[in-house]
N, C-alpha and C positions, 0 to 999 in steps of 0.2 A: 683187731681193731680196723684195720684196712686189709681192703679186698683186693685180691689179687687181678691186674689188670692186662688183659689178654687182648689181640688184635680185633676180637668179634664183639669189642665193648665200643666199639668204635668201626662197627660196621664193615670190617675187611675180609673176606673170604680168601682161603687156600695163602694164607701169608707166605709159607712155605715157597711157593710157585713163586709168590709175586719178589720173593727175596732174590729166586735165584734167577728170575728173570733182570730186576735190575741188575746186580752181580755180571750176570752177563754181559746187558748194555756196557756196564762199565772197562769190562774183557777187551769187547772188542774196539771201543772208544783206545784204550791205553795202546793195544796192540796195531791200530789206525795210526795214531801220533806217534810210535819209534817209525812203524814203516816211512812214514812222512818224515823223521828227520835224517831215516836212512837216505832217503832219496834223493839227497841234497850232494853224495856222492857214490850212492849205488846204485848201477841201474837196475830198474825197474823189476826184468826179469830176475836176476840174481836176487831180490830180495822173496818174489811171489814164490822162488826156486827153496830158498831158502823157510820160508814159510811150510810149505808142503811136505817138506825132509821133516821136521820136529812133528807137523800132523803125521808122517809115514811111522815115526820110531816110537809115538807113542798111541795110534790107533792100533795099530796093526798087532803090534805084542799086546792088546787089548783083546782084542778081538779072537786072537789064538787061545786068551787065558781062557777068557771065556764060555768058548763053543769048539777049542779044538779048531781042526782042520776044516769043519762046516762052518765056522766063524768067517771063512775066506773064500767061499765058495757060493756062488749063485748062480740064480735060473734066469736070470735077466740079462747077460753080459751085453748086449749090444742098449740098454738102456741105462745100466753103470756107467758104460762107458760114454755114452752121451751127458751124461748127467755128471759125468768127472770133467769131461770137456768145458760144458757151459758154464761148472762154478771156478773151473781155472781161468778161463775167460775173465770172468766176472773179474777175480784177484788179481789178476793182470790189471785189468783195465780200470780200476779202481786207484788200484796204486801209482798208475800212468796221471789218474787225473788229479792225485793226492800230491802229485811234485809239481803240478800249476794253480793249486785252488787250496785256498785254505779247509781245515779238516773238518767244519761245522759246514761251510757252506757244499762239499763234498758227500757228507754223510745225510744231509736232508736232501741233496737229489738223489742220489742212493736208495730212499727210501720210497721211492715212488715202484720199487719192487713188486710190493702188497697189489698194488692195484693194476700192473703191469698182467701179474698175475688171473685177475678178473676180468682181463681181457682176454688174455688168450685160453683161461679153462673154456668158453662155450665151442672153439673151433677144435681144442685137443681130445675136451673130457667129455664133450657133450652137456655139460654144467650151462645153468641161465643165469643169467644176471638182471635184478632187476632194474627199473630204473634210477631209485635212491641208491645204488652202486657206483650209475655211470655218474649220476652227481658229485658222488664221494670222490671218481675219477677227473672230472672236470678240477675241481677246487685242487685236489694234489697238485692237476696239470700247470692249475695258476699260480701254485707257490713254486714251482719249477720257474719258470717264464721272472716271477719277481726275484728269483734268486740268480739267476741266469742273465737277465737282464736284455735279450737280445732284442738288435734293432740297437743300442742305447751303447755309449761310447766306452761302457763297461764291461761291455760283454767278452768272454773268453772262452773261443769254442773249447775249451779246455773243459770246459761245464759237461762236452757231448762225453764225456769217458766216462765219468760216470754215472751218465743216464745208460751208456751200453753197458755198462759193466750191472746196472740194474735189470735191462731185459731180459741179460743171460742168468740171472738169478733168477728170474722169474721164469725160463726156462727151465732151469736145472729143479726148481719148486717144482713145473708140471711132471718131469718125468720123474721125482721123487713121490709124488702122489701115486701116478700109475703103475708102481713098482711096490704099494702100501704092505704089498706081504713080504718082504725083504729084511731081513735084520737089521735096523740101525747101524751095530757095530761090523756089520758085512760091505755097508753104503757106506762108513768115512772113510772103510780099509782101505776100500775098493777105487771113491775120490783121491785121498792124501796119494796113494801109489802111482795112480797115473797122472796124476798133477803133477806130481815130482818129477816120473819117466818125462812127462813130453817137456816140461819146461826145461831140465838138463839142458836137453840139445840145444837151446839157445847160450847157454853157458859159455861157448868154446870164441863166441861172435861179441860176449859182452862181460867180461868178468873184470872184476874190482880185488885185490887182495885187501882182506879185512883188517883192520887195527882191534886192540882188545876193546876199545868201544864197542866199534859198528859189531862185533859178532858179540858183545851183551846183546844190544840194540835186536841183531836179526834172530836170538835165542829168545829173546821178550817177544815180538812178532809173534812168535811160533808157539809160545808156551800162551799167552793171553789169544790170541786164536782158538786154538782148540780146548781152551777151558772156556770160553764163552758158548763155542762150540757145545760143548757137555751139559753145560750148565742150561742150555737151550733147552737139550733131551729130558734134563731132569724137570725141569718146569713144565715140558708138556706133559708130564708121566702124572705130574701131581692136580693139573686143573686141565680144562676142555681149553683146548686154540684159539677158542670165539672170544674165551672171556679175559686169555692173557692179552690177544692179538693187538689190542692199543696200547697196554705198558710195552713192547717192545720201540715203540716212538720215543719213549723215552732218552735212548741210545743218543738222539738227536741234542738232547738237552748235556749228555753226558760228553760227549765231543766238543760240544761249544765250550762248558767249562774247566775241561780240562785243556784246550788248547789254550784261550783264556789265562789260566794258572801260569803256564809253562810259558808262554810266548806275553804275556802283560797284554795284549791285543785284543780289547772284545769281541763277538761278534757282530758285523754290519747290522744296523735297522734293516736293511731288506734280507738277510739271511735269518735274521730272528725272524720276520713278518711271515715271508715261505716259509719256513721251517713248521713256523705257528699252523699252515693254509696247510702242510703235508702230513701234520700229526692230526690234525681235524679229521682231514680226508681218511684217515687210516681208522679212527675212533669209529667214524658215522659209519665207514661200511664194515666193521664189524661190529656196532650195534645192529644190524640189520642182516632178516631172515633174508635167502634166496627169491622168496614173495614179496620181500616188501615190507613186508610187518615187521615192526618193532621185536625185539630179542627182549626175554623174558630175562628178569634179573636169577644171576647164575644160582642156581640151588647150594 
């Protein structure tokens, strides 16, 4: 008598992708917010340190299941290892700016990665950009500036950590492009490991002994990390980049309400307005071809 009701009755393509792409946002939103309440008595480092350790134990014995001893082996070391650099960077400086800034107003400057990125592929990759790009880049830039607020008695250079902690993602993006024949599971072994080695060494200059909270707390970190992480890979396996590249914005919306939940504290009108001005930005320049032209709706 009734017909069975599927996501493409309702016009949705690759559901699949788009589940795990939310799922993801959601990952990394949960594992944002323990960092952040870690941070109230962990430093910084000890927890990015501790982040990387749970990416080490469980990529790495991935990675051997998988491919053996070539699971852990590449042709690229000196671009691994840059590209480990810039996303520990990143984690650092993210989580620097996560214990001055609330987690929604954090994760939408954060987000201005995507377009960081289309700035600097024409100088790295030789890639063009055209001008409804830089437009897409101008509007991000404005919901920065309205969430940031600088000039204006609100302002917290605390906002700059992570806008840096976004450039080096956008870094760590171009040399993961230029490195496109690499194994996945070779590239997080190869990250979580030397994220772990180098931040250690700050260990000895800044350690906190943990309570059975904080190390739930810095194990949640690590485990919604690298499952959002995964859950990345598997959404790009199932749809093309172009067409998931604006539900990752989402993330933005997933931060705000779970800080929201947890803290009773909306987010500010100018952190919802940016936030609104960085998901656009992200939307319009991936609707749009290299040329200019409109992106065809995905097959």
């Amino acid at each position: 008598m009734f017909k069975a009701f599927t996501p493409k009755d309702i016009g949705v393509r690759h559901p699949g992708a788009l589940v795990a792409v939310v799922a993801a946002g959601m990952c990394f939103a949960a594992g944002d917010m323990a960092a952040k309440t870690l941070s109230a008595t962990v430093p910084a480092t000890q927890i990015a340190w501790m982040r990387y350790l749970v990416f080490a134990v469980i990529s790495v014995p991935a990675a051997y299941a998988l491919h053996g001893r070539d699971g852990l082996a590449t042709a690229r070391p000196w671009f691994q290892a840059g590209r480990a650099a810039a996303i520990t960077g990143s984690t650092l400086l993210f989580i620097l700016g996560l214990g001055r800034l609330g987690l929604a107003e954090a994760t939408a400057i954060n987000f201005t990665s995507p377009i960081m990125v289309m700035a600097i592929a024409p100088l790295a990759l030789g890639e063009k950009a055209a001008g409804s790009r830089w437009m897409s880049a101008a509007i991000a830039f404005a919901g920065v500036l309205v969430i940031a607020k600088p000039g204006g008695g609100a302002f917290s250079p605390a906002a700059l950590f992570p806008a840096a902690a976004a450039l080096c993602w956008a870094i760590s993006s171009i040399l993961t492009r230029a490195m496109a024949s690499e194994r996945t599971e070779t590239t997080m072994a190869w990250s979580s490991v030397a994220g772990c080695a180098a931040l250690a060494v700050t260990l000895p200059f800044a350690w906190h002994s943990l309570n059975l909270a904080e190390a739930l707390l810095a194990l949640a970190v690590g485990i919604f990390s690298t499952g959002g992480n995964w859950l990345v890979i598997v959404a790009l396996r199932l749809a093309p980049a172009s067409y998931l590249a604006p539900f990752f914005y989402l993330q933005i919306i997933s931060a705000g309400a779970m800080a929201w939940m947890l803290t009773g504290v909306p987010p500010s009108p100018s952190t919802f307005l940016g936030g609104t001005l960085i998901a656009l930005a992200g939307i319009l320049a991936a609707r749009r071809k290299p040329d200019g032209q409109s992106r065809q709706r995905p097959g």
